[in-house]
Wavefront OBJ file of the C-alpha trace (Angstrom):
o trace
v 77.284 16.856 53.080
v 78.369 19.899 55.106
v 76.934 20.954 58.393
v 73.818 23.024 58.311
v 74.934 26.820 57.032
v 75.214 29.436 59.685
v 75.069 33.240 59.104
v 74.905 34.972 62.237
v 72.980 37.205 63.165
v 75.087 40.146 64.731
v 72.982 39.263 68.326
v 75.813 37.083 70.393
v 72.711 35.918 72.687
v 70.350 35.352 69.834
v 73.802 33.400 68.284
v 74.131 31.630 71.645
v 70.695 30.290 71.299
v 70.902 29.470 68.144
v 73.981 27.222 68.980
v 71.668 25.664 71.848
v 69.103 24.777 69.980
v 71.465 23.061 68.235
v 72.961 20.915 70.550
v 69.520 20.003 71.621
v 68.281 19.432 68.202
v 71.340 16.578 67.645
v 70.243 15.082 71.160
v 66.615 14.862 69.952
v 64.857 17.071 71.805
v 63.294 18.555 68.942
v 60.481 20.330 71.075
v 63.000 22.735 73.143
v 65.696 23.247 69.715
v 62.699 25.037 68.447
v 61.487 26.993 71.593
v 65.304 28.304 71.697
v 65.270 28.881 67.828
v 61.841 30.615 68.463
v 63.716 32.742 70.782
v 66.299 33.405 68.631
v 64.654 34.612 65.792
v 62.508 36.687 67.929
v 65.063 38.381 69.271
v 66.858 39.079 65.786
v 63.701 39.358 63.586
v 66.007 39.073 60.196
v 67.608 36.157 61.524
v 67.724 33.938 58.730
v 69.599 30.757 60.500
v 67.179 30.362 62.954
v 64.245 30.461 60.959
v 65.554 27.955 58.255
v 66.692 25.693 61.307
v 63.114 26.573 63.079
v 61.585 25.407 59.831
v 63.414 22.237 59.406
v 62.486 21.503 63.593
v 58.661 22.209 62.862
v 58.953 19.886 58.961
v 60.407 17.168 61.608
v 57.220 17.498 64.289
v 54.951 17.151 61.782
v 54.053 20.866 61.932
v 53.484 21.658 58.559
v 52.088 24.716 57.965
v 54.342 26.423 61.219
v 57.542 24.710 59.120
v 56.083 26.995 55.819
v 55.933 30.274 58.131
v 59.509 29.522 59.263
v 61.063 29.203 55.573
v 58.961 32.170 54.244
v 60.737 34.160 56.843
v 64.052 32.299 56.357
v 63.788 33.379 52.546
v 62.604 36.895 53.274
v 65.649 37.502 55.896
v 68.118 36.719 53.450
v 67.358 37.650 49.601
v 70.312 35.355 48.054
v 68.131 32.197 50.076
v 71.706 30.956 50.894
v 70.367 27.918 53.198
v 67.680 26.330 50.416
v 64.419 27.748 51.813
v 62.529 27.489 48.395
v 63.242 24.555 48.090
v 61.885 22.928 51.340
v 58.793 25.318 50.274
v 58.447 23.214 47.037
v 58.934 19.977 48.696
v 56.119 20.892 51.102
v 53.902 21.822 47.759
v 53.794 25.676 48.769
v 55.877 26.478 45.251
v 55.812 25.237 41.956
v 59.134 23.241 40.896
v 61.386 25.961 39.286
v 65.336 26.727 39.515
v 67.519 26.639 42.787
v 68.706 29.996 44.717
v 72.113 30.625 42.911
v 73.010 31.531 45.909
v 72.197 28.256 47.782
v 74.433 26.071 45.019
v 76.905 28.701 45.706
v 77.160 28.311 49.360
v 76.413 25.143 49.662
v 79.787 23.823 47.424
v 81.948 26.769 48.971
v 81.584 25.266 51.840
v 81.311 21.405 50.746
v 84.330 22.100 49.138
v 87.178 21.454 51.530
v 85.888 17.896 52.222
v 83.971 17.265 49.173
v 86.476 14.672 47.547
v 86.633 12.573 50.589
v 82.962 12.835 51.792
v 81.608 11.913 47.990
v 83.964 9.068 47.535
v 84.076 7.494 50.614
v 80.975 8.193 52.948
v 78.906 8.004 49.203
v 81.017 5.525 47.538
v 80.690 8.205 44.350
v 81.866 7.025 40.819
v 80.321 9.653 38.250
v 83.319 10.303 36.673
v 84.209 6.438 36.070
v 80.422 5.394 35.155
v 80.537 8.476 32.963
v 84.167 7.177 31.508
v 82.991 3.594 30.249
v 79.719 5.755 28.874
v 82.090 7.546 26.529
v 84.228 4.759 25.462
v 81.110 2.430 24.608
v 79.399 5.659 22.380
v 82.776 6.278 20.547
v 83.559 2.758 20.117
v 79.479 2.027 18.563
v 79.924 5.103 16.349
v 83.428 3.674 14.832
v 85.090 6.835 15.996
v 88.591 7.420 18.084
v 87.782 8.085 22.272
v 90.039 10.995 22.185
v 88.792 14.737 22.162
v 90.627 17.910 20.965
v 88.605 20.163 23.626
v 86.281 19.236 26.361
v 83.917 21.077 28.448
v 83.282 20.041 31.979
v 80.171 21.481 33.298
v 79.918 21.851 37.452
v 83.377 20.444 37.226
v 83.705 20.561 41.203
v 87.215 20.052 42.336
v 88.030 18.025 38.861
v 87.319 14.490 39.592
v 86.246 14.178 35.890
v 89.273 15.673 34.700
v 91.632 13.202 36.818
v 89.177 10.296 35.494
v 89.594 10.857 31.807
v 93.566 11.248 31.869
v 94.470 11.592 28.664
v 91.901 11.519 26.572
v 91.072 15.194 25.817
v 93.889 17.260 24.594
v 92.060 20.816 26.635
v 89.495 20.826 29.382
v 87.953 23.757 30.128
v 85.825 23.893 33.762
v 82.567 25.994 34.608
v 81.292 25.783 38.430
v 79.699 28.210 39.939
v 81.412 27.503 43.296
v 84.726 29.539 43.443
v 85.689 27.204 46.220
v 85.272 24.007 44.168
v 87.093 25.842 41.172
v 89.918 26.881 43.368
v 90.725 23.021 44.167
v 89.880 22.181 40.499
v 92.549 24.681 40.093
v 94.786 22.656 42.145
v 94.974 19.477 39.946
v 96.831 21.678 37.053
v 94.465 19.535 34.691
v 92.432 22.683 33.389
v 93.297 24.988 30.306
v 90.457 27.518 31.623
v 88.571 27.492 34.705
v 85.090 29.557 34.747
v 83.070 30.920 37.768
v 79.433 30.969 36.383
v 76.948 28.523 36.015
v 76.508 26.366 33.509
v 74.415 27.648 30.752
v 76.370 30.820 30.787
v 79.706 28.975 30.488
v 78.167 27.586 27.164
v 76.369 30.632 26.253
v 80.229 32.301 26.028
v 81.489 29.632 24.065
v 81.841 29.411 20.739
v 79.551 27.533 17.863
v 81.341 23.997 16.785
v 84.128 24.621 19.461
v 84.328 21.507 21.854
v 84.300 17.768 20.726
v 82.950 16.422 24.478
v 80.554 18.225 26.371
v 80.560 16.626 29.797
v 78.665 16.519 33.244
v 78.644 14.789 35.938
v 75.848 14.551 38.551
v 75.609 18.071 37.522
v 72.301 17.985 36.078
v 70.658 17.670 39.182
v 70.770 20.967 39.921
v 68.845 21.816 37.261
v 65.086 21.103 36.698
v 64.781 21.884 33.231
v 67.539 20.640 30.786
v 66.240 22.362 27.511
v 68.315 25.166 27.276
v 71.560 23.812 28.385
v 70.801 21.053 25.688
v 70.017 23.081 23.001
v 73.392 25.021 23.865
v 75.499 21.893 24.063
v 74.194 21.128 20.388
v 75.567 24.844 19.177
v 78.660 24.128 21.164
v 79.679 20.517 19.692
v 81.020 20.174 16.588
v 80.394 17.477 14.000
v 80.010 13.817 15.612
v 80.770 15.349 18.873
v 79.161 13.829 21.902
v 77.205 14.778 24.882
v 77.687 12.174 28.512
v 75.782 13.213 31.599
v 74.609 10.996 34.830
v 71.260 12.356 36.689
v 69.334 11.207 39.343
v 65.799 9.513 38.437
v 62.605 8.657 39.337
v 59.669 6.212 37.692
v 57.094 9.116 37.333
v 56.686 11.692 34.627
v 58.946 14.559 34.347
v 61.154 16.488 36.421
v 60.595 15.921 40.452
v 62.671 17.485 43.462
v 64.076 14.594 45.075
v 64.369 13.719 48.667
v 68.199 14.502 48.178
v 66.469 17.800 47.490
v 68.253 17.494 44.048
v 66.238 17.068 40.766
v 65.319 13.793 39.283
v 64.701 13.510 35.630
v 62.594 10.609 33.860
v 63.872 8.580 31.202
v 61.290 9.640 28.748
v 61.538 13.701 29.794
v 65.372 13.277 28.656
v 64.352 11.691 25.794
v 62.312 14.474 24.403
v 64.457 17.224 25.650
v 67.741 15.493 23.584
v 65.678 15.130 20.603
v 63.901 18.448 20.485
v 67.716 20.181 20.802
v 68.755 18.080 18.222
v 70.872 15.843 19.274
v 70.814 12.247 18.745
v 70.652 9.516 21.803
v 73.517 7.315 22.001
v 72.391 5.243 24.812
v 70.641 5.734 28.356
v 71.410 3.200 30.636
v 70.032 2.498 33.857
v 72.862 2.828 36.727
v 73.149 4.196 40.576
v 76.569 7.010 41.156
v 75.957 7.037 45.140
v 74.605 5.522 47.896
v 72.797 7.611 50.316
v 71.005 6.181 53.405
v 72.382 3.105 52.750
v 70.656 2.884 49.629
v 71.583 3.193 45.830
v 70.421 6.606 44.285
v 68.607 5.695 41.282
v 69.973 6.850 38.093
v 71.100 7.488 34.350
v 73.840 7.963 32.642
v 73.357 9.535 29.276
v 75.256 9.675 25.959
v 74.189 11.724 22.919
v 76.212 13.010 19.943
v 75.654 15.582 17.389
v 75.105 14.972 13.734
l 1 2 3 4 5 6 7 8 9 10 11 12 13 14 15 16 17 18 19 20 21 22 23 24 25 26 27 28 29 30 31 32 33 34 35 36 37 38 39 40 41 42 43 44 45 46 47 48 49 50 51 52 53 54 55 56 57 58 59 60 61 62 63 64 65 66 67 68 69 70 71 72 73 74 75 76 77 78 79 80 81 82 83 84 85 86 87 88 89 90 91 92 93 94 95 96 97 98 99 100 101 102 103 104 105 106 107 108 109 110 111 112 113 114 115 116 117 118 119 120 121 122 123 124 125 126 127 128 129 130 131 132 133 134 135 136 137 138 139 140 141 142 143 144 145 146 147 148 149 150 151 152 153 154 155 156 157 158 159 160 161 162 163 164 165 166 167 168 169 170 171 172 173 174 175 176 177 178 179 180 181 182 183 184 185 186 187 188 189 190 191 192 193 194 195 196 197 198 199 200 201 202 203 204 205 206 207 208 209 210 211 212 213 214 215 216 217 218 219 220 221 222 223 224 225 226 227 228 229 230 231 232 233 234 235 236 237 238 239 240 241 242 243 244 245 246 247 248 249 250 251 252 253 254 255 256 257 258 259 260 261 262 263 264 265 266 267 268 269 270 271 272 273 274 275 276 277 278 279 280 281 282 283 284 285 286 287 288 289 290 291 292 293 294 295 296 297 298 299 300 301 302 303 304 305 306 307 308
C-alpha cells in the first residue's frame, strides 16, 4: 500500500517535526515519534497529519483511549477524513460500523495509483480478476448460456485489470471508480467505452433499467459495509439471465466486520440474504483467497448471481 498520507500543515517546523517523528517512528522508537508528533500538532492545532500519525503511535503503545483523542482531532482537522480516522475509531469500538470517508477511498487510490498494478500483483500476489474470470465461465457454462456479454459494467474498476483479464468477452465495458487517478490509468489501456468518476452505487443509479448483461467487481466490495443497495441496483441494471460476479473479503462470524486490512469482510450467510432479498438468484459462492497479506492468505469469496 502507499506510504502514510501527508497534508502539511503550512508550519515548515511543525512539518519538520512531523518528518522526525517519522524517521523515528520507522526506527522504533515509538515513545519520542509521538513526543515530536505531540509537538507538532501543538504547534499547528489543525494539523491533521500529525494527529492521525500521533494516533496510530499511541494505538501501537497500547494507549488506547490517548490513540481515540488523537483521531477525534485528526477527523475534526480535516472534514473530508482523508487519512481514515473513522475508521481506526470503529476498530477501537468508539463508532458503530458504517460507510468509509469518500474522501479517504479517494485519496487513498489517487495516490496508490501510480504503483498499484505492481504492488497488488507482485508484493500481494493479487488474482481477482482471474478468480473472478473462471467464476463467470463456470455460471454461464451451468446455466447453458454463451460466456460472452454485449455490455459490462466494472465497478471500482481501478486501473482495468478486469478489463485486460476478460479480453474479449464483452463487446463494451464501461468503468466507475471513484479515484480519478486509477481511472486515468484505466484510461490508458484503451479497453473502456466510458469511464465514470463516482462511486459505485451512483454509477448504477445513472444507468439504465435492463442495460448491461455482466455486472462486475472485483475486491471492490470491500469498501462497502452494506451491499443492499448496490444489489438491489445491479438487479434493475441486468437484463434477462444476466449475471452478477464479485470477490470480498470474509470472516466466520455474523455479518459485516471491519477487517484488520481495515477493509470490510462480509459472511457467507449476510451475502446470502442480501442477493436474495434484491432478487437475484445465487449462482455459486465459493470459498477462495485473492491476496496474501502478512504472509498469509486473505480469506475470501467469490460470488456469482444472475437475474431471472
Amino acid at each position: 500500500m502507499p506510504a502514510s498520507l501527508f497534508l502539511s500543515s503550512g508550519n515548515l517546523i511543525a512539518d519538520r517535526r512531523y518528518d522526525f517523528g517519522r524517521d523515528l517512528q520507522l526506527r522504533g522508537d515509538l515513545a519520542a515519534a509521538a513526543d515530536l508528533m505531540m509537538q507538532a500538532a501543538e504547534l499547528e492545532p489543525g494539523f491533521a497529519s500529525a494527529w492521525f500519525a500521533l494516533g496510530d503511535l499511541r494505538e501501537q503503545m497500547g494507549q488506547r483511549d490517548d490513540a481515540v483523542n488523537a483521531y477525534l482531532r485528526a477527523r475534526d482537522a480535516d472534514p473530508d477524513d482523508r487519512h481514515g480516522a473513522k475508521l481506526r475509531l470503529m476498530r477501537l469500538g468508539v463508532e458503530d460500523l458504517s460507510a468509509m470517508p469518500p474522501g479517504y477511498v479517494r485519496a487513498l487510490f489517487d495516490q496508490y495509483a501510480p504503483r498499484f498494478d505492481k504492488t497488488l500483483v507482485n508484493d500481494l500476489e493479487y488474482r481477482g480478476p482471474a478468480v473472478l474470470l473462471k467464476a463467470v465461465l463456470a455460471a454461464r457454462h451451468a446455466a447453458k448460456l454463451p460466456a460472452h456479454f454485449k455490455r459490462a459494467i466494472d465497478l471500482g474498476c481501478g486501473t482495468g485489470l478486469v478489463a485486460r483479464e476478460f479480453g474479449s468477452l464483452a463487446d463494451e465495458f464501461i468503468g466507475v471508480d471513484l479515484s480519478s487517478g486509477m481511472i486515468e490509468r484505466a484510461r490508458d489501456t484503451g479497453l473502456y467505452a466510458r469511464l465514470d468518476v463516482t462511486d459505485m452505487l451512483q454509477g448504477l443509479q445513472a444507468e439504465s433499467d435492463a442495460s448491461a448483461n455482466l455486472v462486475i467487481a472485483a475486491d471492490a466490495f470491500v469498501y462497502v459495509p452494506e451491499l443492499d443497495a448496490l444489489l438491489v441496483e445491479t438487479a434493475r441494471v441486468l437484463t434477462p439471465q444476466g449475471l452478477l460476479a464479485f470477490t470480498v473479503e470474509t470472516h466466520v462470524g455474523k455479518g459485516v466486520i471491519l477487517g484488520p486490512g481495515l477493509r470490510y469482510a462480509h459472511s457467507d450467510a449476510y451475502l446470502r440474504k442480501a442477493i436474495a432479498d434484491a432478487g437475484l438468484t445465487l449462482c455459486e459462492i465459493t470459498a477462495v483467497s485473492t491476496r496474501i497479506e502478512a504472509n498469509e492468505p486473505v480469506p475470501g469469496l467469490v460470488v456469482t448471481a444472475s437475474k431471472a
